[in-house]
N, C-alpha and C positions, 0 to 999 in steps of 0.2 A: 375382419381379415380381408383384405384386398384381394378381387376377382383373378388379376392376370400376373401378379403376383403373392410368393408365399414369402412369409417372415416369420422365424425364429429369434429366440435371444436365448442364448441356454450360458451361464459361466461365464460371462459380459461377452461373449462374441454373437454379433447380428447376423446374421445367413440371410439375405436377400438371394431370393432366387424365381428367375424369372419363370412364369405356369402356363404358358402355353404352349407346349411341345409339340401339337396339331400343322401349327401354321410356322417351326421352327422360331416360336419365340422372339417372334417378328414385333415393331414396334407398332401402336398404334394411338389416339389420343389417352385411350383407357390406363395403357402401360405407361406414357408417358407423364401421364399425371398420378397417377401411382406412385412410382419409381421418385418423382418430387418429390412429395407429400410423404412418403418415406424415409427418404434421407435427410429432408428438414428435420423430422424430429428425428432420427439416430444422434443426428447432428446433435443434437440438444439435449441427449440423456446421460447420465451423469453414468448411469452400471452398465454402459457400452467398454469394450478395449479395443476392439476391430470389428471391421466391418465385412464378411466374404461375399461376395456377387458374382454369381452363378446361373447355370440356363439346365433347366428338367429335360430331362431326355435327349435324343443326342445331338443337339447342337446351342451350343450357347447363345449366340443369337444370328440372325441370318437378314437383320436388316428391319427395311419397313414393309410393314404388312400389305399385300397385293391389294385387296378392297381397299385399304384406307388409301392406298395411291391412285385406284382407280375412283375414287370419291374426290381428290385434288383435283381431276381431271375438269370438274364443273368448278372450281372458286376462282374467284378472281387474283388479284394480286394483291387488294388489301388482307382478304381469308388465308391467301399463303402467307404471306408474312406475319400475320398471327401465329397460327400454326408452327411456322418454324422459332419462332420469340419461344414459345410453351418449350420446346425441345433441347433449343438452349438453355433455357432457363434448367430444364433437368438436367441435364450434361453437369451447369456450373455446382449444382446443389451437391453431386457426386463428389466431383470435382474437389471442393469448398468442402465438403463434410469434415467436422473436428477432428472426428478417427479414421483412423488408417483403414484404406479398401481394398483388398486382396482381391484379386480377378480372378477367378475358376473359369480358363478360358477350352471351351476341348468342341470337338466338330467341327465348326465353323465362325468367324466371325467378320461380317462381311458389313459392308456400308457403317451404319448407324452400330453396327456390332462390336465394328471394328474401333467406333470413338469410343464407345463404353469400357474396350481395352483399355486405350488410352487416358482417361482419366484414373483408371484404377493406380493406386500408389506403389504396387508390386502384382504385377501381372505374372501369373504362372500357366502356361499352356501346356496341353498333352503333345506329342510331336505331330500328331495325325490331324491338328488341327490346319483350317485352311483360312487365312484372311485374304481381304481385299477391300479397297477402295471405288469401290465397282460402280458407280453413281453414272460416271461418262456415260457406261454401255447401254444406260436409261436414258441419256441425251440432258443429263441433269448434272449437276456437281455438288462435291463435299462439303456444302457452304457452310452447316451448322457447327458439323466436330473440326475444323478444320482451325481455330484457334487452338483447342485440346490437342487436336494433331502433331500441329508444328510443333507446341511445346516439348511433344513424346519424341518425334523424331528426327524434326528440323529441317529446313524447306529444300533441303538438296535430295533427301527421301520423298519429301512428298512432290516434289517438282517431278518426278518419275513416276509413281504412284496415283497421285490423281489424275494425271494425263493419259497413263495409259488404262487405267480400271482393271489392268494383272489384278490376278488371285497370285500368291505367294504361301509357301509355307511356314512354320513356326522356327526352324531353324534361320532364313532370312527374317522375320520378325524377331526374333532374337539379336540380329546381326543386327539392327537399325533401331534398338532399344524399344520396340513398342511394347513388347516383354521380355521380362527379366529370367523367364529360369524356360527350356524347354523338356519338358521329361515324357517318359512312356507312360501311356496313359494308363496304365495299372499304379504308377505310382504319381497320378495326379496329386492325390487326397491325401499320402504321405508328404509331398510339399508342401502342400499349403499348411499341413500342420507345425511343417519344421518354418514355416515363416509365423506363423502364430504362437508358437514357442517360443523364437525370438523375441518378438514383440512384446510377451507374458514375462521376459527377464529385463526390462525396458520402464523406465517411468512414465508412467501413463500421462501424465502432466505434460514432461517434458517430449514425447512421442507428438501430442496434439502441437506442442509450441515449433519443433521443427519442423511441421508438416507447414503452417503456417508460417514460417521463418525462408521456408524455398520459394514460397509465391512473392513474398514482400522483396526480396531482393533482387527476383527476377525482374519485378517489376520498379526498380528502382534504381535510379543512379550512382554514382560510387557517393558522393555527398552524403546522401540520401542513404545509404547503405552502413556507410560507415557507421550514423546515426542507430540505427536501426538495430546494426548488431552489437553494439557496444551494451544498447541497452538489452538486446534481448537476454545475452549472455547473465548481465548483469541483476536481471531481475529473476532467473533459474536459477543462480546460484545461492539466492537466499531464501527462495523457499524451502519448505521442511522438505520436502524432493527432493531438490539439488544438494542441501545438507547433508543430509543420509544418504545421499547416492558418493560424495565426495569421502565422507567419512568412512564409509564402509570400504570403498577403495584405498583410502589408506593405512585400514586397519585391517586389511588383506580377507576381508570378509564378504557375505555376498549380502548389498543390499537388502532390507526391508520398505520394500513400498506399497504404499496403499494405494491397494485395489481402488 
């Protein structure tokens, strides 16, 4: 079991949740090479359906952890730039994982907290939650999440945002897509289940192929796209998945898919 975080799998869903509520679940190389090494294998297990990622106690995550920043303070410039390579690299493994990542976002999620939002595939926040891009008011910047960023919210948000290092609320978070549903935090944990229950009437197959289907064409040309979904289409719909997902809609029935 990993020190600074906990993992569950109960019923194919993985509950990542970050364990250090002390220092607000702050990042540090420990978490961050955890949090990797984690999601590589979720990524690569076959009785996963989703993935939830979450922060213990009351704040989901609040950044990078103060010692390990004041330990940056002595490296050079080749040690930080390693450093920050490891963080992206976790960021992308998130990011990249086969299954869908629900965010359990509630307290705070600020800097490095705030990208972890961001890569998640359906971010749900309590409203009392507070983000920000808050990197500036250290005299530093967004550099590592700040590809995961753009993607979430697009440079006319973040052109605002990382310049000025505002904390915002979950209702503006909401407004600028970094999350998708804002609810009271008594009814956190009823959301995410009703997105988990969505997902559970959903072919698991096909769920992993459009997850994978949104990166490939973002990152591709209409040429290149056309290609792409021609075939992707084509090669769902003859799986035994897309068979019985097709048929059962036309025989006005509800799907059988396997788990």
């Amino acid at each position: 079991m990993p020190e600074t975080i906990e993992l569950d799998v109960t019923d194919g869903i993985a509950r990542v949740t970050l364990a250090r509520p002390d220092v607000r679940n702050a990042f540090n190389a420990a978490v961050i090479a955890e949090l990797h090494e984690t999601f590589v294998r979720i990524s690569a297990a076959d009785d996963v359906r989703a993935v939830v990622l979450a922060g213990k106690g009351p704040v989901f995550c609040g950044g990078a952890d103060i010692s390990w920043m004041r330990e940056s303070l002595d490296l050079g410039f080749e040690a930080n730039a390693i450093d920050a390579e490891k963080m992206s690299d976790m960021f992308r493994a998130i990011d990249n994982c086969s299954h869908p990542v629900i965010g359990r976002i509630h307290g705070a999620a600020l800097g490095g907290g705030a990208g972890l939002t961001a890569v998640c595939d359906v971010a749900v926040a309590s409203e009392d939650t507070t983000f920000g891009f808050t990197e500036v008011k250290l005299g530093i910047i967004p550099a590592v999440i700040s590809p995961f960023v753009l993607s979430k919210i697009g440079a006319s948000h973040a052109r605002a945002l990382f310049l000025t290092g505002e904390r915002f609320d979950a209702d503006r978070a909401l407004q600028i897509g970094l999350v998708h549903q804002a609810v009271p935090a008594g009814d956190l944990d009823a959301a995410i289940d009703g997105v988990l229950a969505e997902l559970r009437t959903a072919g698991p197959r096909a769920v992993s192929a459009a997850k994978l289907l949104v990166r490939r064409v973002l990152d591709a040309t209409y040429e290149e796209s056309r290609s792409i979904t021609s075939k992707a289409i084509a090669n769902q719909r003859v799986t035994p998945e897309g068979q019985e997902g097709l048929r059962a809609f036309l025989e006005r029935r509800s799907a059988k898919f396997a788990e």
